[in-house]
C-alpha positions as CSV (number, residue, x, y, z in Angstrom):
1,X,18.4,74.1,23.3
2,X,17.7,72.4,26.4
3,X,20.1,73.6,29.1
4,X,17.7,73.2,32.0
5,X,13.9,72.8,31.0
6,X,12.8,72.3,34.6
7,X,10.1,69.4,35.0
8,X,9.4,67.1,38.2
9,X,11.5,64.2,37.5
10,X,8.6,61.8,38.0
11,X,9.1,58.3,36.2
12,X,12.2,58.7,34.7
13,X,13.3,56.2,32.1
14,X,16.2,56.5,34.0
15,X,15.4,58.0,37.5
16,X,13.0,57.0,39.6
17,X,11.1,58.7,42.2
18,X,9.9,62.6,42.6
19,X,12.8,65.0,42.8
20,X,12.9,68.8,42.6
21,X,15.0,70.7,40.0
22,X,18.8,69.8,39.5
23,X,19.9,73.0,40.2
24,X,18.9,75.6,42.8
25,X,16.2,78.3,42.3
26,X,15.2,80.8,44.6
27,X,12.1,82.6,45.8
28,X,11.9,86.3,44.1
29,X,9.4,89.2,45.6
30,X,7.1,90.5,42.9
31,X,9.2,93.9,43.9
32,X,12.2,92.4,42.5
33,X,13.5,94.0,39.2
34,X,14.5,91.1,36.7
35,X,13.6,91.1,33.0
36,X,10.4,89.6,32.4
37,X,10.1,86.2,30.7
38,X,8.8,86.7,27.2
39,X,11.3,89.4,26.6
40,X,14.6,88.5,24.8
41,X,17.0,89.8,26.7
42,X,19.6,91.7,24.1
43,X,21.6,92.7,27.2
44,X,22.5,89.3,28.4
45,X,23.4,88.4,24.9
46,X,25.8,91.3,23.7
47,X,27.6,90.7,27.0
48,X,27.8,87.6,26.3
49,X,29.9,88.2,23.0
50,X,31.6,91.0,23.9
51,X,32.9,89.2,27.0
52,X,33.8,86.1,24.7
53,X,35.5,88.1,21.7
54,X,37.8,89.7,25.0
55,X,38.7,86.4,26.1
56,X,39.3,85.3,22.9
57,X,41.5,88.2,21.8
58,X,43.0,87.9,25.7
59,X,43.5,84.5,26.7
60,X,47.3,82.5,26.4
61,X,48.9,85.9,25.0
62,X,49.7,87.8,28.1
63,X,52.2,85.1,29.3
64,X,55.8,86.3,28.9
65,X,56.7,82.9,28.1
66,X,54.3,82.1,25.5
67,X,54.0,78.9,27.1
68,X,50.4,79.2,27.8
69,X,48.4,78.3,25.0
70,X,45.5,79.6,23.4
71,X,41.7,78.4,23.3
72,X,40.6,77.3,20.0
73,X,37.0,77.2,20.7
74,X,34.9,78.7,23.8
75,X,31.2,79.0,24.5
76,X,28.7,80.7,26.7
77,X,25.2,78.8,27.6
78,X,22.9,80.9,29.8
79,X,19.5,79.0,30.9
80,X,17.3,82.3,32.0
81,X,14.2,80.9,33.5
82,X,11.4,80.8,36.5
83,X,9.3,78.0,37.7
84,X,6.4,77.1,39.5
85,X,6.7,74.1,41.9
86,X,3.1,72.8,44.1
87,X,3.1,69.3,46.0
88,X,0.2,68.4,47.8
89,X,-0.3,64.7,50.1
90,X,-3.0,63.3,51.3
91,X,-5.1,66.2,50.7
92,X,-2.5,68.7,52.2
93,X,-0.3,71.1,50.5
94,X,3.5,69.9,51.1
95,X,5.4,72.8,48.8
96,X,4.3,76.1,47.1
97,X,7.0,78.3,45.5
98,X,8.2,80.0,42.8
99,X,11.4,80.3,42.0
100,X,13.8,82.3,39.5
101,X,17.4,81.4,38.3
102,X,20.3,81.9,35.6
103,X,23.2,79.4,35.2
104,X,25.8,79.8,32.6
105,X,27.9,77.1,31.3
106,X,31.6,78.0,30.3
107,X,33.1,75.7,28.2
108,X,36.7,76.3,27.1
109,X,39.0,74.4,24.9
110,X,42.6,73.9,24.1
111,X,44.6,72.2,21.4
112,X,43.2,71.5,18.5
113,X,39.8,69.6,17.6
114,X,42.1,66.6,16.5
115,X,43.3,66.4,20.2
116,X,42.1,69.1,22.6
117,X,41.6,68.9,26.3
118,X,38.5,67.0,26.7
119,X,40.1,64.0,25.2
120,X,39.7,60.4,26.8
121,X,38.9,60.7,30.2
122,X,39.1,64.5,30.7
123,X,36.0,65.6,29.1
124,X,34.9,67.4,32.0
125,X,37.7,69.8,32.0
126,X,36.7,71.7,29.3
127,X,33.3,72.6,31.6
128,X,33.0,75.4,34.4
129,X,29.2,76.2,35.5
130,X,28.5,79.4,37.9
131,X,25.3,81.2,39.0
132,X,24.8,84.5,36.9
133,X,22.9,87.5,37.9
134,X,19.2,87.8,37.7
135,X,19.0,91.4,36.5
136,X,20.0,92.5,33.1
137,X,23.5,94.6,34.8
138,X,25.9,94.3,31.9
139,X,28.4,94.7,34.2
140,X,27.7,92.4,36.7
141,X,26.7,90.0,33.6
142,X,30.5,90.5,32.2
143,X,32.0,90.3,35.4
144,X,30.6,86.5,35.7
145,X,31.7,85.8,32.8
146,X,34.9,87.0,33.2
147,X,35.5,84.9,36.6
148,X,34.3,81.5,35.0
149,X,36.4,81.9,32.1
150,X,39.5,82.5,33.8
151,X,38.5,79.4,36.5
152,X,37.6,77.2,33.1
153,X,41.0,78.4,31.3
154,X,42.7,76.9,33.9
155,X,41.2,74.0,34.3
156,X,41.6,73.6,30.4
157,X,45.1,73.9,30.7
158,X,45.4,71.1,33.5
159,X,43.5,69.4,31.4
160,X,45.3,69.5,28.4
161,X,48.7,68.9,30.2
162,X,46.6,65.5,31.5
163,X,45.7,64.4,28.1
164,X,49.4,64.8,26.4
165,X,50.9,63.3,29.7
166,X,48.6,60.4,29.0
167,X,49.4,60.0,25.5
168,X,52.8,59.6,26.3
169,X,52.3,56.3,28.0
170,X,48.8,54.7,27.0
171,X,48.8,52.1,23.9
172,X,47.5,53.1,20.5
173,X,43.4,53.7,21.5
174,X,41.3,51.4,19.1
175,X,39.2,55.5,18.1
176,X,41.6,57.6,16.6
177,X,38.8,60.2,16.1
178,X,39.2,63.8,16.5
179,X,37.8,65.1,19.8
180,X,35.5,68.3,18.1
181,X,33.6,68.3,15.2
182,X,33.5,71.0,12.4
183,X,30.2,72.6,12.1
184,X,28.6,75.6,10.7
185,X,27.5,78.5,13.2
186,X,23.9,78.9,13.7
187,X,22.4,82.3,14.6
188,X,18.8,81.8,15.3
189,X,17.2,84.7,17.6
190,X,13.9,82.4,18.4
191,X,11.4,84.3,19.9
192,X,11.8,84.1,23.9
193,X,9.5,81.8,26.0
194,X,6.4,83.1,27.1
195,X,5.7,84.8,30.5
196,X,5.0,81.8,33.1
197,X,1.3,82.4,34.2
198,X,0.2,79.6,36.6
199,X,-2.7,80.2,38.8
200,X,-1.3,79.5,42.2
201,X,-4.3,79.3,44.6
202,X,-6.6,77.4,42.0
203,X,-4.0,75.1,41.4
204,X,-3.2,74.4,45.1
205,X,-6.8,74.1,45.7
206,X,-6.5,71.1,43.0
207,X,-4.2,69.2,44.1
208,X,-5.6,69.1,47.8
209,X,-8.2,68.0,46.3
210,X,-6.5,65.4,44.1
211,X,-4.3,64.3,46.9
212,X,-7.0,63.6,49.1
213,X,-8.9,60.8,47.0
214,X,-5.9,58.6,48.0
215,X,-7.1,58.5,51.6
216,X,-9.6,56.3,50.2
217,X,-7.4,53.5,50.0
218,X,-6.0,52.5,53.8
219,X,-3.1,50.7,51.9
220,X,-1.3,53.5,49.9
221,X,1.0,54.7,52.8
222,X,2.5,57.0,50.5
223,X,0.9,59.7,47.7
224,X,2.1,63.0,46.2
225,X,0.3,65.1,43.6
226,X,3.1,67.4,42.3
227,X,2.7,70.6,39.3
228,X,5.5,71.8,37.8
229,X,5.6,74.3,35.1
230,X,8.6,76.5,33.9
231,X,9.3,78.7,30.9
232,X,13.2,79.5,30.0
233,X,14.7,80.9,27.4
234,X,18.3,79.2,26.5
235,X,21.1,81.5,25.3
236,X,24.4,80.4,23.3
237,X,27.0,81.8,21.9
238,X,30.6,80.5,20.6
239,X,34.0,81.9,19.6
240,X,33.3,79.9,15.8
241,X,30.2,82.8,15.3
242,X,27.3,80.7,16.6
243,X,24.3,82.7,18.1
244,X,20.5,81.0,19.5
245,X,18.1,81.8,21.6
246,X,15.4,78.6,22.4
247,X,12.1,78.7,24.8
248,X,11.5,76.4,26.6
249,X,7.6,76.3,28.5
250,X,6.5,73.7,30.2
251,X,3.9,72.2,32.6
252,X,3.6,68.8,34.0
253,X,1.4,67.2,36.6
254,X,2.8,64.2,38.3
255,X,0.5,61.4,40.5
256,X,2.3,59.0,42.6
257,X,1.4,56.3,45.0
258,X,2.9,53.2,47.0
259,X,2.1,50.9,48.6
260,X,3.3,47.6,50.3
261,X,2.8,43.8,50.7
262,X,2.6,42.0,53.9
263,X,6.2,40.4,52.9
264,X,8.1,44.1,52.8
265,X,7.9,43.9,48.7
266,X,7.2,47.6,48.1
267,X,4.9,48.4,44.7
268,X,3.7,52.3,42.9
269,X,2.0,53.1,40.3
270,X,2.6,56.9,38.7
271,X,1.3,59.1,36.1
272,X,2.2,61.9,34.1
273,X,0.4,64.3,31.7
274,X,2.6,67.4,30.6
275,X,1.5,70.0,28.4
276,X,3.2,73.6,26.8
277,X,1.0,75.3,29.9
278,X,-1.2,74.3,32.5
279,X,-4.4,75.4,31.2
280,X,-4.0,72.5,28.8
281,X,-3.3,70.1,31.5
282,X,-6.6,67.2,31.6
283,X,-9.3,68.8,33.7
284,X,-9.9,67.5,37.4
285,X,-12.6,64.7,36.1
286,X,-9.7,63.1,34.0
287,X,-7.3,63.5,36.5
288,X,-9.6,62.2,39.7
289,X,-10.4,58.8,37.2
290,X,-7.0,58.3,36.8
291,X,-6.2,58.2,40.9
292,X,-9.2,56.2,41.6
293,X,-7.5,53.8,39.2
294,X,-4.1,53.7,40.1
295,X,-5.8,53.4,44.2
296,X,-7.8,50.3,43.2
297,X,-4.9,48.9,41.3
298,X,-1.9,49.4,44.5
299,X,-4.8,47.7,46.4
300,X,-4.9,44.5,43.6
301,X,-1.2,44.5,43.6
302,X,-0.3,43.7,47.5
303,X,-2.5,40.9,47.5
304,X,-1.3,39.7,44.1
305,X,0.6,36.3,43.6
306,X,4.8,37.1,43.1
307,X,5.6,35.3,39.4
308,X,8.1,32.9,39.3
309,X,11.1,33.6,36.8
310,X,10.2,33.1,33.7
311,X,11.1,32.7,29.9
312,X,8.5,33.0,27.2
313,X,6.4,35.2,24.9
314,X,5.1,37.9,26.2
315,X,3.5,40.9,25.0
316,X,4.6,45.1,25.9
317,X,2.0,47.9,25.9
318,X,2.8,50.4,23.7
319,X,3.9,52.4,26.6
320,X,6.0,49.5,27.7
321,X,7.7,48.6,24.4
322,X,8.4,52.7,24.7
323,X,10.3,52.4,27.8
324,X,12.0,49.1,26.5
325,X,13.0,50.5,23.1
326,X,14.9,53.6,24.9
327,X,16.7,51.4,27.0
328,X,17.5,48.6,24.9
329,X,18.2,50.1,22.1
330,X,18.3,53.7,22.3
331,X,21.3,54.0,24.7
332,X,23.2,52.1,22.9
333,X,22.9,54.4,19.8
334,X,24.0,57.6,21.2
335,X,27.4,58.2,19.4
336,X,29.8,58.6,22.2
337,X,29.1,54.9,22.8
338,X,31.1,53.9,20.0
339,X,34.3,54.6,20.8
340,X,36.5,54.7,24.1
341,X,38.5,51.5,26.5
342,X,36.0,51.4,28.4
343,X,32.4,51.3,26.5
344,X,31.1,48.2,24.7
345,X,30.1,49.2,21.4
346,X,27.3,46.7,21.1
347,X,26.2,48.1,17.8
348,X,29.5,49.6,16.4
349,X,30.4,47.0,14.2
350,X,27.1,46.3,12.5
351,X,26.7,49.5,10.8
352,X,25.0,48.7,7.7
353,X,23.8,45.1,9.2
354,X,19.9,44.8,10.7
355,X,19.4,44.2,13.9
356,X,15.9,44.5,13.9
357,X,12.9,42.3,11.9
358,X,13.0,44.1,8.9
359,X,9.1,45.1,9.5
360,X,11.1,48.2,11.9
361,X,12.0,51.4,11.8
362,X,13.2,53.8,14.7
363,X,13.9,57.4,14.6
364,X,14.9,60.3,16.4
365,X,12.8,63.4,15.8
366,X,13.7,65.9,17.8
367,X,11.9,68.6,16.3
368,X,8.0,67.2,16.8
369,X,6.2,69.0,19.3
370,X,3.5,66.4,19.4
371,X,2.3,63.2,18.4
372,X,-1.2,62.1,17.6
373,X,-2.3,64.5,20.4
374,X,0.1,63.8,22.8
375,X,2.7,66.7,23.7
376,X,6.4,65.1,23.5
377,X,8.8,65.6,26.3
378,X,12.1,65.3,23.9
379,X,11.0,68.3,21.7
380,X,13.5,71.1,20.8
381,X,14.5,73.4,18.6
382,X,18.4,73.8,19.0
383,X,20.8,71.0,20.9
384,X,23.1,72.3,23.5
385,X,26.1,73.0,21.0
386,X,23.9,75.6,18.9
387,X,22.9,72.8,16.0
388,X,19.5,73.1,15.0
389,X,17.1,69.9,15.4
390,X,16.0,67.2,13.0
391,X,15.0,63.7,12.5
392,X,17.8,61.4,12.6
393,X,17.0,57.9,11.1
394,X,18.6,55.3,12.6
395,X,17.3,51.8,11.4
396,X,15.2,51.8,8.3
397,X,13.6,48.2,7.6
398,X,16.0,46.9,10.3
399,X,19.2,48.2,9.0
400,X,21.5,50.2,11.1
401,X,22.2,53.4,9.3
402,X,23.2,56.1,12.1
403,X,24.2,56.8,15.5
404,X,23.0,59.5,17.6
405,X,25.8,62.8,17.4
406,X,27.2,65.6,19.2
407,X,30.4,66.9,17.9
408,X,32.2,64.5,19.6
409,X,33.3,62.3,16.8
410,X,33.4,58.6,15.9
411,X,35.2,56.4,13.5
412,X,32.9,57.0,10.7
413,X,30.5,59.8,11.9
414,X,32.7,63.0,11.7
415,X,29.6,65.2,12.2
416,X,26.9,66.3,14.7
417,X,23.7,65.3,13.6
418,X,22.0,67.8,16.1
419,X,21.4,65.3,19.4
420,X,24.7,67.3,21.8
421,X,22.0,67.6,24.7
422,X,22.9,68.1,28.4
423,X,21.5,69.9,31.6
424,X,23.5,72.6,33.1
425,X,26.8,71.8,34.5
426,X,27.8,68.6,32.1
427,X,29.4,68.5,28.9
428,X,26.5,67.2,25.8
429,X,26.8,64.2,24.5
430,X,24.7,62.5,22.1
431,X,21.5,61.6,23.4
432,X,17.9,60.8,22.8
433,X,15.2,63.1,21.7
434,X,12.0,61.7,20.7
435,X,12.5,58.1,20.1
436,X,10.2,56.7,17.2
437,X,9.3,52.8,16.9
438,X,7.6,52.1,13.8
439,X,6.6,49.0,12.3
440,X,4.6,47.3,9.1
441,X,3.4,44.4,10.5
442,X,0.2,45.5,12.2
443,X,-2.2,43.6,13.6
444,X,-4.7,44.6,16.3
445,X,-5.1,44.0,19.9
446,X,-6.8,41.1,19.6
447,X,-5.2,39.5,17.2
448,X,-1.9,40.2,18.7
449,X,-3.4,38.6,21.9
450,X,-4.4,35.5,20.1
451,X,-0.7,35.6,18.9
452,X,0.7,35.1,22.1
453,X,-1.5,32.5,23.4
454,X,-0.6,30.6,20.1
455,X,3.1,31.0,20.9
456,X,2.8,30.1,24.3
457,X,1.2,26.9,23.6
458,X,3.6,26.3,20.7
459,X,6.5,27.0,23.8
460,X,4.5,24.8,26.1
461,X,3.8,27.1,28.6
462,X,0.7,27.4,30.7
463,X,0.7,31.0,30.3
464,X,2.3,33.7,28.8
465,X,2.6,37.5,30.3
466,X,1.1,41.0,29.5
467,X,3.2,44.4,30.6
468,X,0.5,46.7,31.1
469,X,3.3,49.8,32.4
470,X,6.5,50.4,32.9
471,X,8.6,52.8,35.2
472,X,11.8,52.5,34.2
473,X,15.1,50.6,33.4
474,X,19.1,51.0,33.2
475,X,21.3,49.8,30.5
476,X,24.3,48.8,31.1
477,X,27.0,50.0,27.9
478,X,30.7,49.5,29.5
479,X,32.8,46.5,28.4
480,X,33.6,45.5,31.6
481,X,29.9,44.4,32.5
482,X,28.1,42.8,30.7
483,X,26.4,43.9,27.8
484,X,22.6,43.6,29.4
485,X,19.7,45.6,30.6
486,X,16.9,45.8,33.2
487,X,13.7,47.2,33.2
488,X,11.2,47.1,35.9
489,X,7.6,46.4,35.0
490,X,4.5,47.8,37.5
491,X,1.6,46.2,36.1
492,X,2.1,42.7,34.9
493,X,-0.6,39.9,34.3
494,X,-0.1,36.3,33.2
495,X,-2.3,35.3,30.3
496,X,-3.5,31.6,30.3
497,X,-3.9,29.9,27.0
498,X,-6.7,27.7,28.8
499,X,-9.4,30.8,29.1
500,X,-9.1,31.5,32.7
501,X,-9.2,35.2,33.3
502,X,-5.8,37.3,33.3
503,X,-4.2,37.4,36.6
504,X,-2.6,39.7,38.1
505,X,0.9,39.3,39.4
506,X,4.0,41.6,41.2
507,X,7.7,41.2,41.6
508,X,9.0,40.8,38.3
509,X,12.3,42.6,36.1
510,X,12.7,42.2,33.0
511,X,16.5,40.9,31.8
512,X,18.2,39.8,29.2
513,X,21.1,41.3,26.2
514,X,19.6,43.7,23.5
515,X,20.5,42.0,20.9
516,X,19.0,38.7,22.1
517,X,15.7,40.5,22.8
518,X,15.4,42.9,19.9
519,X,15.7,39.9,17.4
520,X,12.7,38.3,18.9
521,X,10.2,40.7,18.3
522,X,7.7,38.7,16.0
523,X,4.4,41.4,15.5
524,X,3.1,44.7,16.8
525,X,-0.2,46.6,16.8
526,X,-1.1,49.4,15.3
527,X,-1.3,51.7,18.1
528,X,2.2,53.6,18.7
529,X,1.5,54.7,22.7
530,X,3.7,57.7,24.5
531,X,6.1,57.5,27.0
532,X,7.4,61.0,28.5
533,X,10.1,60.9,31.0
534,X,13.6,61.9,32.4
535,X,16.5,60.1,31.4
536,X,19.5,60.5,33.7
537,X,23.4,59.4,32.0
538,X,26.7,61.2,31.9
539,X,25.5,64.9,30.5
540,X,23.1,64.8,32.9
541,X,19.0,64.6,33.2
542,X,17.5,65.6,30.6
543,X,13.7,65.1,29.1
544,X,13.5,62.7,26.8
545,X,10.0,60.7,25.0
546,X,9.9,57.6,23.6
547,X,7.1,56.4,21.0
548,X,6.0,52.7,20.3
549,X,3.0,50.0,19.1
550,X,2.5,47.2,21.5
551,X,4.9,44.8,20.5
552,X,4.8,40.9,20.5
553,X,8.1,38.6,21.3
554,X,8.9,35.3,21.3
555,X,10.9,35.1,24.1
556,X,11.2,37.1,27.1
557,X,13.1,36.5,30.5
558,X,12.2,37.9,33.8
559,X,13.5,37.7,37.2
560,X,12.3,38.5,40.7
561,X,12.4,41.8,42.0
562,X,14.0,42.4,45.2
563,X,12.1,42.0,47.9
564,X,12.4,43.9,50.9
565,X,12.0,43.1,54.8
566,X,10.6,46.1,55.7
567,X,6.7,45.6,57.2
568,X,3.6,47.4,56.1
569,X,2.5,49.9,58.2
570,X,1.3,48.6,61.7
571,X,-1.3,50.8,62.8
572,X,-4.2,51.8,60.8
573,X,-4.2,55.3,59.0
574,X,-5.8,57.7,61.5
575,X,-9.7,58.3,60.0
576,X,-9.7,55.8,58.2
577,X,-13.3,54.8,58.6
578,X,-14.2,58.3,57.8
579,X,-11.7,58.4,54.8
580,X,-14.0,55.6,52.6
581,X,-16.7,57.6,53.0
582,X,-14.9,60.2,51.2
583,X,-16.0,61.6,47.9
584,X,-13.7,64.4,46.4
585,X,-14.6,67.2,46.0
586,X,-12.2,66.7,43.0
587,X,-14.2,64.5,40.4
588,X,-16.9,66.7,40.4
């Protein structure tokens, strides 16, 4: 499961920017008696059933008008885990703690699973979230349990009365589907995440030392080298007989840096490398390389040209096509998406139909650690209802065959296919995992190239464009916008079919509708690149990976970014003559 895998937000697919955990830690003593991490803790789990079996033997019988009714299903998540968090700027360390926390998730609900009290808009009401103790005190364990499931039996019951008030005056909904799916219970005991182990004051000393190579370039106003690494063991139990324990370990190093142009248009490039700990993070060579890049590059991209809107070929990087898959396409096949007033259901009616060239295939595999290398963000081994992971293939040869399922139902899909993920405190919905483009129409890099200059003179234009990276995107799925999506490229060159070198250009979004732009895709390499990120929607943030070749299409159509007004920087950094003499002590 993946109630709360803590990571630094980074580039999100979804959410932009650095950001700290969703929910609070706090700093422990080493004096502090806690179970250690690495140890199941069989404690926290019998109290968790006992307490549930007493609620469920308890709960709607006690009222002497029988009027209260009782729950049908109810569940206990507990996300037990501690975290390292180190940010360093400019050569400075800006945050150093370690933190320790435990949040259970209550879910309660009422009716039946043909109509219960999460139906329609009320989903939420089935949900109460509380902080649980960090020592293994049974009593203090039940006790918490006991307060949340009397405030979420409550809130059920509001709820419930909502959804039959409702029913009473709303028209006949379009998704007569029931609101829970049947399952069977899994009981999987995995063995617990391992004991965090993060060398504090190496690691500090690193990221000074990363942090500083940025005050090489005068330009970047703005840098932050930022570790986090966490290890958590998620715990769930339900009133249907369902029993897991998952780990969860983690590290991931995030570089960021900004800069700005003398007309206010602000510009970053960011990297991230993640890992299962952080002695298999890249060493400091790697890692120095990489900022003396992304420096030289912010510097090229405040003096480059802004692009005009355009519609053309174009080619993604395999880390771009990533990004564009998952938001495209990938959104749009999480399950919940199909049904509701409000959502709209670009794909629900061609079930069986392609909607992809036929040379593509994308899956969903949830349950790969890795690939080619590369560790994979959107790994796990149960989803947040207790159903244990697996690939889910969703277009084969360009045919739609699946939608991504929690046990929310959908005309047509009356199961979970293992993808209910959420972070603590939201309900789980269907989302993605690890999201796999493949394709069999290969070709390399330079022939794909060639490929593009061939359509763009074909098209008539003078150039066509190259998406080096990506940061991220938003899809828009309700029916009362319109069905498109937005993603915003950070390293962009125009490619001129007359020989003159690539240039290098800023300000550009991609835009368009998804299934305008998916049927244009006309050839890929054979390279599938990685994409890790978070991907923030209605269950919450949660890490997710996407997995793609470098992809050519026929037509693509960008618009300007928006701009800004505010200026660069007026004075000069302070050192800064002294700062270009710098050498790191960090590539060494």
């Amino acid at each position: 499961m993946t109630r709360q895998r803590v990571v630094v937000a980074g580039v999100g697919l979804a959410v932009l920017g650095l950001a700290g955990v969703a929910l609070p830690g706090r700093v422990v003593r080493a004096a502090e008696a806690h179970p250690q991490a690495g140890q199941t803790s069989s404690i926290l789990v019998d109290a968790m059933e006992s307490e549930l079996h007493r609620a469920m033997n308890s709960l709607g019988s006690a009222s002497p008008t029988a009027q209260q009714p009782k729950p049908y299903f109810l569940s206990y998540s507990i996300a037990d885990g501690e975290q390292v968090s180190i940010a360093a700027q400019f050569g400075a360390i800006t945050n150093s703690n370690q933190s320790r926390r435990r949040f259970a998730d209550v879910q309660v609900r009422i009716g039946s699973p043909a109509e219960d009290n999460t139906h329609g808009d009320h989903r939420n009401s089935a949900l109460t979230t509380i902080p649980m103790p960090l020592t293994d005190d049974n009593n203090a364990i039940a006790r918490s349990l006991w307060f949340a499931t009397n405030r979420g039996y409550g809130k059920a019951l509001d709820g419930y009365l909502k959804v039959k008030t409702d029913q009473e005056v709303r028209a006949k909904e379009e998704d007569a589907s029931p609101d829970f799916s049947t399952e069977d219970p899994k009981v999987a005991l995995l063995p617990p995440a391992p004991a965090l182990k993060v060398d504090t004051a190496q690691w500090e000393q690193r990221l000074r030392d990363l942090s500083g190579l940025f005050k090489q370039y005068p330009d970047v106003f703005y840098n932050t080298v930022a570790l986090e690494a966490s290890s958590e063991t998620d715990y769930f139990v339900s009133s249907e007989g369902a029993k897991t324990a998952t780990p969860n370990h983690v590290a991931r190093l995030v570089i960021l840096g900004r800069t700005r142009a003398a007309d206010g248009m602000d510009m970053f490039r960011a990297e991230t490398f993640e890992a299962d700990e952080t002695g298999h993070l890249p060493d400091q060579k790697v890692l120095a390389a990489k900022i003396t890049e992304m420096g030289k590059n912010l510097e090229a991209l405040r003096v480059a040209p802004v692009t005009d809107p355009y519609n053309g070929p174009a080619i993604l990087s395999g880390r771009a096509a990533a990004v564009f898959f998952h938001e495209v396409l990938g959104h749009r096949l999480e399950g919940q998406r199909q049904r509701g007033d409000d959502e709209g259901q670009t794909f629900t009616k061609l079930m069986g139909k392609q909607i992809l060239p036929s040379f593509m295939s994308v899956s969903d595999d949830p349950t790969l650690e890795k690939f080619d290398g590369t560790w994979l963000s959107g790994h796990y081994d149960y989803d947040d209802e207790g159903q244990q992971a697996r690939r889910v293939d969703l277009i084969q040869n360009g045919i739609l065959k699946t939608f991504l399922m929690s046990r929310q139902p959908v005309a047509g899909f009356a199961h979970s296919n293992a993808h209910g993920r959420a972070e603590v405190g939201h309900m789980p919905t269907g989302r993605q995992g690890n999201l796999i483009v493949s394709s069999s129409k290969t070709v390399s890099d330079a022939e794909l190239r060639q490929m593009l200059i061939a359509e763009a003179k074909k098209q008539g234009k003078a150039y066509g464009l190259y998406f080096e990276d990506i940061s991220s995107g938003f899809a828009v799925t309700t029916r009362r916008s319109p069905q498109a999506f937005q993603v915003i490229p950070l390293v962009v060159y125009r490619v001129y079919v007359d020989g003159r070198p690539d240039e290098l250009v800023r300000g550009v979004s991609i835009v368009g509708t998804p299934q305008a732009a998916l049927a244009r895709i006309v050839a890929t390499d054979d390279k599938p690149e990685v994409f890790n990120g978070i991907c923030g929607a209605e269950s919450g943030s949660i890490p997710v990976s996407a997995v793609a070749p470098a992809m050519l299409v026929s037509e693509i159509e960008t618009q300007k970014q928006a701009q800004g007004t505010a200026r660069p920087p007026i004075l000069p950094p302070p050192n800064a003559d002294d700062a270009t003499n710098a050498t790191g002590k960090a590539g060494q």
